[in-house]
Backbone as JSON Lines, residues from 0, in Angstrom:
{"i":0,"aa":"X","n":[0.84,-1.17,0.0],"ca":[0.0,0.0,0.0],"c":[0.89,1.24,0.0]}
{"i":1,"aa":"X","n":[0.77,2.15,-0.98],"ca":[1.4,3.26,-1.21],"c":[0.73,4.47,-0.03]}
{"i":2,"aa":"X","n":[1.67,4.79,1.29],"ca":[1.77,5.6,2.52],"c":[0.49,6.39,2.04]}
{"i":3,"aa":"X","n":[1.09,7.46,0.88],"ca":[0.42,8.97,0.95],"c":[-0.96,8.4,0.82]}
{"i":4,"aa":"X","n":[-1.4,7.41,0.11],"ca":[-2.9,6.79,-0.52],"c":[-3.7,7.09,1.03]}
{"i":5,"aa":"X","n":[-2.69,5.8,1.77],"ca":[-3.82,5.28,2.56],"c":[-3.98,6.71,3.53]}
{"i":6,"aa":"X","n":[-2.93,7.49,3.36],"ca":[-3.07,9.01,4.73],"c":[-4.54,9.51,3.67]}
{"i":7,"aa":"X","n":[-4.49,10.18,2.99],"ca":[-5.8,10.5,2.14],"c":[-6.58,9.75,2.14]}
{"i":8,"aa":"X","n":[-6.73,8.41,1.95],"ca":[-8.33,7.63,1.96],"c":[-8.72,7.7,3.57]}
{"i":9,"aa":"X","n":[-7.96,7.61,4.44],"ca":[-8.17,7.95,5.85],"c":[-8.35,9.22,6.05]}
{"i":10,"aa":"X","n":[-8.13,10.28,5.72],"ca":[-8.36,11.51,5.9],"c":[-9.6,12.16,5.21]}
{"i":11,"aa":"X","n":[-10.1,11.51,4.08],"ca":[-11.38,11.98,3.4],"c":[-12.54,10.97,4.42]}
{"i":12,"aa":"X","n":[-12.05,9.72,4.99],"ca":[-13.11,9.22,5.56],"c":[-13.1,10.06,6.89]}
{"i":13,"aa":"X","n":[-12.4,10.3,7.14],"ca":[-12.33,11.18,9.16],"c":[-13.23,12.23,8.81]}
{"i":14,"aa":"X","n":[-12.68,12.81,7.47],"ca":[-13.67,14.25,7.09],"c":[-14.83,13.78,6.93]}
{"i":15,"aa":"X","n":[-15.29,13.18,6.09],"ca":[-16.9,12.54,6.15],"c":[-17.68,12.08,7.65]}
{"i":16,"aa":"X","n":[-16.98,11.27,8.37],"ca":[-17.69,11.1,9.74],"c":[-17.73,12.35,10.88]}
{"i":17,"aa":"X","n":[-16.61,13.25,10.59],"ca":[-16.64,14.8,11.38],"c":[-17.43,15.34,10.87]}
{"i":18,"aa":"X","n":[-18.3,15.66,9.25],"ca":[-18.65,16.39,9.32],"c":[-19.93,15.67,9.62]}
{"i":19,"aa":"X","n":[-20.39,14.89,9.31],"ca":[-21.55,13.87,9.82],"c":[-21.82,14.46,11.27]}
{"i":20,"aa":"X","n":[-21.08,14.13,11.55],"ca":[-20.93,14.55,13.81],"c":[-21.29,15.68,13.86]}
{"i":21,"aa":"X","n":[-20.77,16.76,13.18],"ca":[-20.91,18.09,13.28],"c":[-22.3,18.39,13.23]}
{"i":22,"aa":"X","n":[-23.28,17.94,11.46],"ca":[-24.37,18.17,11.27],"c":[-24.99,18.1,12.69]}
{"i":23,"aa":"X","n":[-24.86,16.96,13.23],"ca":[-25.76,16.38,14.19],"c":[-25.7,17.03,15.39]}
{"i":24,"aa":"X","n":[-24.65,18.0,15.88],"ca":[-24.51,18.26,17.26],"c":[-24.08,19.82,17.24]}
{"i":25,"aa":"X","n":[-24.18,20.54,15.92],"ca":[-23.63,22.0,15.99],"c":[-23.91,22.37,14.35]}
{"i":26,"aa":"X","n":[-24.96,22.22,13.66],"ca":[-25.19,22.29,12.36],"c":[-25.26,23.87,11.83]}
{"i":27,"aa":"X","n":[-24.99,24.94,13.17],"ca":[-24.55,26.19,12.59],"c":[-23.41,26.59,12.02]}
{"i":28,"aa":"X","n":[-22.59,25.88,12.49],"ca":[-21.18,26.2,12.06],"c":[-20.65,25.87,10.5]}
{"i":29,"aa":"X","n":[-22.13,25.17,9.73],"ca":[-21.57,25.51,8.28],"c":[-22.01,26.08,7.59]}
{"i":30,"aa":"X","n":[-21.76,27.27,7.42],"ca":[-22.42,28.35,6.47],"c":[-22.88,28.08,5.08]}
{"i":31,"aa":"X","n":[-22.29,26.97,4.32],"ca":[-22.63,26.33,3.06],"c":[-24.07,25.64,3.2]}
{"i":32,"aa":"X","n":[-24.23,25.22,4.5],"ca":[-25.39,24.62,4.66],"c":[-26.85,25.18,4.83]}
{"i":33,"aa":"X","n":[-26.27,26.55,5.79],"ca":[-27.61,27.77,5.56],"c":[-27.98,27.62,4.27]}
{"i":34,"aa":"X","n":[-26.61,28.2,3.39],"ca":[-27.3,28.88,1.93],"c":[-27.65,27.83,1.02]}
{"i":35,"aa":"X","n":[-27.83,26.55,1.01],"ca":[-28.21,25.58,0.61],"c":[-29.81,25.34,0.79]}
{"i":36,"aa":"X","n":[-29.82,25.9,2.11],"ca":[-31.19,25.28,2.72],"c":[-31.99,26.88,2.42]}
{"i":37,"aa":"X","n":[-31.41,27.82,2.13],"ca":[-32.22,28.93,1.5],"c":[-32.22,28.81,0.06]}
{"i":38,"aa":"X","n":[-31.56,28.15,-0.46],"ca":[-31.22,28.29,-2.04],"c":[-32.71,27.14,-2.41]}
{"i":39,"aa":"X","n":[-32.42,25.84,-1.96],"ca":[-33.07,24.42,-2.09],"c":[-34.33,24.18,-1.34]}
{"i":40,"aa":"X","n":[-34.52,24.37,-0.14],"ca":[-35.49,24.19,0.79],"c":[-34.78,23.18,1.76]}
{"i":41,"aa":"X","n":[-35.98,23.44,3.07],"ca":[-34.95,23.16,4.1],"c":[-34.68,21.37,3.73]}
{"i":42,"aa":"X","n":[-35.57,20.69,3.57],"ca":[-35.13,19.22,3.44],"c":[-34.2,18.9,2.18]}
{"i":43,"aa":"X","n":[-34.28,19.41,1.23],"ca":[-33.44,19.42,-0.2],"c":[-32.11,19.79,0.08]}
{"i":44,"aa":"X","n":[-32.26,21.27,0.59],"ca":[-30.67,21.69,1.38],"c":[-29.75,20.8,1.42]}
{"i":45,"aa":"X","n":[-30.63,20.55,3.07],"ca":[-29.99,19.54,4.02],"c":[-29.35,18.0,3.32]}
{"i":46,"aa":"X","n":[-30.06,17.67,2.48],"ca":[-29.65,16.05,1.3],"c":[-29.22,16.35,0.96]}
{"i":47,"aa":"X","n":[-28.74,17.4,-0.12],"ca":[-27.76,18.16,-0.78],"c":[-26.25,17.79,-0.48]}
{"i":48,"aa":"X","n":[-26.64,18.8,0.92],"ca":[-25.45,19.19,1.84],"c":[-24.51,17.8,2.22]}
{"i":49,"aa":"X","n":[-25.48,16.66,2.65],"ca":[-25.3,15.43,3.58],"c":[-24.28,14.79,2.36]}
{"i":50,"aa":"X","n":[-24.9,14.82,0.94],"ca":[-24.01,13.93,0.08],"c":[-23.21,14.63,-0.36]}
{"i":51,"aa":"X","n":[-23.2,15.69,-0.73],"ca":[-21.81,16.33,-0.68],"c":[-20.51,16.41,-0.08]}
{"i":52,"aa":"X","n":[-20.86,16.65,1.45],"ca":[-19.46,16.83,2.19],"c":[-19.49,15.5,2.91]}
{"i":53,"aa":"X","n":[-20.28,14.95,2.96],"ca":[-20.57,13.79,4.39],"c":[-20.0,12.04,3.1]}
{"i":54,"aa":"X","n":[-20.93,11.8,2.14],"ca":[-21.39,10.39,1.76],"c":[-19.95,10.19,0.53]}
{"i":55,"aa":"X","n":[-19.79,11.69,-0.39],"ca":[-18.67,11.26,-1.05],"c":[-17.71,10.97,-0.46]}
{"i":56,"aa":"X","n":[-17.63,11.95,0.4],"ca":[-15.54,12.18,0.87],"c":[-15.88,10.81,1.7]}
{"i":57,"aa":"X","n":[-16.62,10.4,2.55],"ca":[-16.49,8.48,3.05],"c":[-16.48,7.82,1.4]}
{"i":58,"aa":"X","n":[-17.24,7.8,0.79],"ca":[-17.02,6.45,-0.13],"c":[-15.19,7.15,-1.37]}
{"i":59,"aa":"X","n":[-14.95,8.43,-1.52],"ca":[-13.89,8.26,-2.05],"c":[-12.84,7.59,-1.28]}
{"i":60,"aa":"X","n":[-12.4,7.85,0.3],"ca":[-12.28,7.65,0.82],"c":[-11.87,5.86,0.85]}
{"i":61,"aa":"X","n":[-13.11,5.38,1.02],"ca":[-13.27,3.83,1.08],"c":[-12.27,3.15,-0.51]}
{"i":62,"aa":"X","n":[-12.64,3.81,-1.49],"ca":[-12.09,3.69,-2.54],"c":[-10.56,4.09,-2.85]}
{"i":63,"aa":"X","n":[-10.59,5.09,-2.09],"ca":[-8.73,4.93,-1.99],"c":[-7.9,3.94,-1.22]}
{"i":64,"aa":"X","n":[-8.81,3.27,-0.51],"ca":[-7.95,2.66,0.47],"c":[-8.1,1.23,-0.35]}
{"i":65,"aa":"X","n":[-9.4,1.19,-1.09],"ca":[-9.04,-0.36,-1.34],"c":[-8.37,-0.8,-2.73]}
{"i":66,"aa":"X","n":[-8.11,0.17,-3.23],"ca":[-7.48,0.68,-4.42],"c":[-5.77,0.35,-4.3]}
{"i":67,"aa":"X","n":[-5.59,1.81,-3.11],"ca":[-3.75,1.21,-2.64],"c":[-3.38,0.0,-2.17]}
């Protein structure tokens, strides 16, 4: 397994479950997510938002690691 891979497939998955955590326990602190949920509506936003920063960066993530 090539080092830098697996530091990045581990590091896009940490980012995906932090920001997961975050939504759930302090969901002000992302300003992308307000203007999402004003742009989209509040439930559209919010799905938007979830697969964006949360569902890719885990599955690229998963995919780098089983890749290296």
């Amino acid at each position: 397994m090539n080092p830098l891979t697996g530091l990045s497939g581990g590091g896009a998955i940490a980012y995906g479950f932090y920001t997961l955590l975050l939504r759930s326990q302090n969901p002000t602190k992302f300003g992308k997510l307000t203007a999402m949920k004003e742009q989209w509506g509040e439930q559209m936003g919010s799905l938007i938002h979830l697969v964006a920063y949360s569902i890719i960066s885990i599955a690229f993530g998963v995919i780098m690691l089983i890749r290296s």
